[in-house]
C-alpha positions in Angstrom: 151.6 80.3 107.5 150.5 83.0 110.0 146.8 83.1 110.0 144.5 86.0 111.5 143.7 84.5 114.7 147.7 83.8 115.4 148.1 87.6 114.0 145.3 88.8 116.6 146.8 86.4 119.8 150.9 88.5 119.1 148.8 91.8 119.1 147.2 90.7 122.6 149.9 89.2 123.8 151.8 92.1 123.5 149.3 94.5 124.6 148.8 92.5 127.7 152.5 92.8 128.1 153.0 96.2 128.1 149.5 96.9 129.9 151.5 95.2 132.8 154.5 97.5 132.0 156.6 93.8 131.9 159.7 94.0 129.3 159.8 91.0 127.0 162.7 89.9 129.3 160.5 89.8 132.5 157.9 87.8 130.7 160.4 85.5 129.7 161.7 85.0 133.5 157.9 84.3 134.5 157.0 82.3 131.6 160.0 80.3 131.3 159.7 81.5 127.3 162.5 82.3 125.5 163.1 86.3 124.9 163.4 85.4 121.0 160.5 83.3 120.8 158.1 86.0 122.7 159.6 88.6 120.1 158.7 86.5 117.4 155.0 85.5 118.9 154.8 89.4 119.1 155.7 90.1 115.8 153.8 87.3 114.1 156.6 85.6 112.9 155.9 82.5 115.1 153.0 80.1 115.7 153.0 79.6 119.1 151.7 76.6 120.4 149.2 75.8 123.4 152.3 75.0 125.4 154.2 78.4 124.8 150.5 80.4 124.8 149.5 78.3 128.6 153.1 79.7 129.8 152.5 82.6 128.8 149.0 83.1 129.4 149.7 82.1 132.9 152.6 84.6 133.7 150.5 87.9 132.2 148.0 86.3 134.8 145.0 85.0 132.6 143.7 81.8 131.3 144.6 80.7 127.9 141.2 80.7 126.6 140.6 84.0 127.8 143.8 85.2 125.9 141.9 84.0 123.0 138.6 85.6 123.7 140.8 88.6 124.0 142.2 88.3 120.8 138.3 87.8 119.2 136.5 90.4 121.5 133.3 91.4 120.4 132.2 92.6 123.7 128.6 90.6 123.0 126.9 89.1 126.4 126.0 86.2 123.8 128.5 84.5 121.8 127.0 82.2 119.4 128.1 79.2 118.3 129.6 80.8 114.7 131.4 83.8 116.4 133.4 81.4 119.2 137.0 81.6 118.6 138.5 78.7 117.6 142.4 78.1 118.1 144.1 75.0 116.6 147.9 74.6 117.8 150.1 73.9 114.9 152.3 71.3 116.6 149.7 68.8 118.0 146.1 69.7 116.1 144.5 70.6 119.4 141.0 72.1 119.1 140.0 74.8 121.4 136.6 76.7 121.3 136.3 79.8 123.7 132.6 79.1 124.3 131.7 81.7 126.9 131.1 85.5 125.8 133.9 87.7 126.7 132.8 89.4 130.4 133.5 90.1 133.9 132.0 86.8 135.2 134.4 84.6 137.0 133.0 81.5 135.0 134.8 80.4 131.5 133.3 77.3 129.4 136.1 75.9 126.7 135.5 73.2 124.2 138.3 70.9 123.3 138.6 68.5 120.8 142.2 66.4 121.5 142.9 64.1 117.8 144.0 60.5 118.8 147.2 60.1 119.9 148.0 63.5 121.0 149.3 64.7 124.1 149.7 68.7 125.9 151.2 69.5 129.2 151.3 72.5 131.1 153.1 73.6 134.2 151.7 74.2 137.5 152.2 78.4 136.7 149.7 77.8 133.7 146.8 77.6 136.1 145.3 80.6 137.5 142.2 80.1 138.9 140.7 78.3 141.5 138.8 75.6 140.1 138.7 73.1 136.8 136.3 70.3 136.2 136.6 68.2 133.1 133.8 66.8 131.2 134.3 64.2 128.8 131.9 64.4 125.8 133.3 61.9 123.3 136.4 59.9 123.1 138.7 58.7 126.3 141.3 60.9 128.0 144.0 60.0 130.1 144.7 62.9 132.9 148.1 63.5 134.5 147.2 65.8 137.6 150.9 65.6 139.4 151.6 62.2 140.1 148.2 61.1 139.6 146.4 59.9 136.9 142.8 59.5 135.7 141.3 57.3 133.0 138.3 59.5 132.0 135.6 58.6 129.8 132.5 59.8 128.1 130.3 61.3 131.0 132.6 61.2 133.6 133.5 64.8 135.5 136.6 65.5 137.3 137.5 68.5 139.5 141.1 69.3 139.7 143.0 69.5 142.7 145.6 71.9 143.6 147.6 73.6 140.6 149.9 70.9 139.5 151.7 70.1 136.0 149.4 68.4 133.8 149.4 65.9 130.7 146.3 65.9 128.5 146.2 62.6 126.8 144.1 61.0 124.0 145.2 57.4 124.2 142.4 56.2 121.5 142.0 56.2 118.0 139.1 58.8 118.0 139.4 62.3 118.9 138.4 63.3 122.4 136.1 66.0 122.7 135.5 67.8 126.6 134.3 70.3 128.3 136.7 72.7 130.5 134.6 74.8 133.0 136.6 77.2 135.3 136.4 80.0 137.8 138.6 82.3 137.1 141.0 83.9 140.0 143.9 83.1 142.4 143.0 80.7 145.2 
């Protein structure tokens, strides 16, 4: 079942598409997302997943939470707590609040909330700006920057390196709740 946040996220997605003047098969080449699954996204006959929206996110050249705010512009300079979009990916139960009010400012603020057990990875390409930290609020999470990765828990703060696939894990048995803060640009 499509709901209207999913319907809202095809409509942007393809308006950011053809804003770039990118045919459904370039976005494919740069996302690495299948020409009948973007059609499908488009048309709302799919519910993509945080996977297939950081691909694609990444190759029309914004973050995945700012696709979202996109999708829920209200063009308010305060967004309260009520009005932040939230996005839940169908596949994995994934949380993710666009906290920050839809502007020009380089800053974005996201709220996750990651249910035990669950895992999401992106690819390097995903990331397109030029710096992450991670907060951990409640719950542990287990990083995969590259190669590397970090055992986080609650307080702990970790600015990302270079843009490198990534593996969001919650290895406990409670959800895992953290803050993304990001500036938003190419390094």
């Amino acid at each position: 079942m499509i709901d209207d946040l999913s319907r809202s996220l095809a409509a942007t997605v393809q308006q950011a598409r053809t804003a770039q003047d990118l045919s459904v098969n370039a976005l494919a080449e740069r996302s690495g997302v299948s020409r009948a699954m973007i059609g499908k996204i488009e048309r709302g006959e799919a519910q993509p997943t945080a996977v297939l929206l950081g691909k694609l996110s990444g190759a029309l050249g914004m973050t995945l939470s700012e696709l979202v705010a996109r999708a829920e512009n209200t063009g308010e300079l305060l967004r309260r707590a009520q009005d932040q979009p939230v996005w839940t990916d169908p596949v994995t139960g994934y949380h993710r609040r666009a906290v920050s009010p839809v502007t020009e400012s380089p800053l974005e603020l996201v709220e996750v909330e990651l249910p035990a057990g669950a895992s999401v990875s992106y690819p390097a390409d995903a990331y397109i700006f030029k710096y992450q930290q991670l907060w951990i609020l409640d719950g542990q999470l287990r990083f995969h920057e590259g190669p590397q990765v970090h055992e986080l828990q609650p307080g702990d703060c970790l600015q990302l390196g270079p843009p490198s696939a990534t593996t969001f894990h919650n290895p406990g048995t409670a959800p895992c709740r953290y803050l993304v803060a990001l500036v938003k640009g190419r390094a």
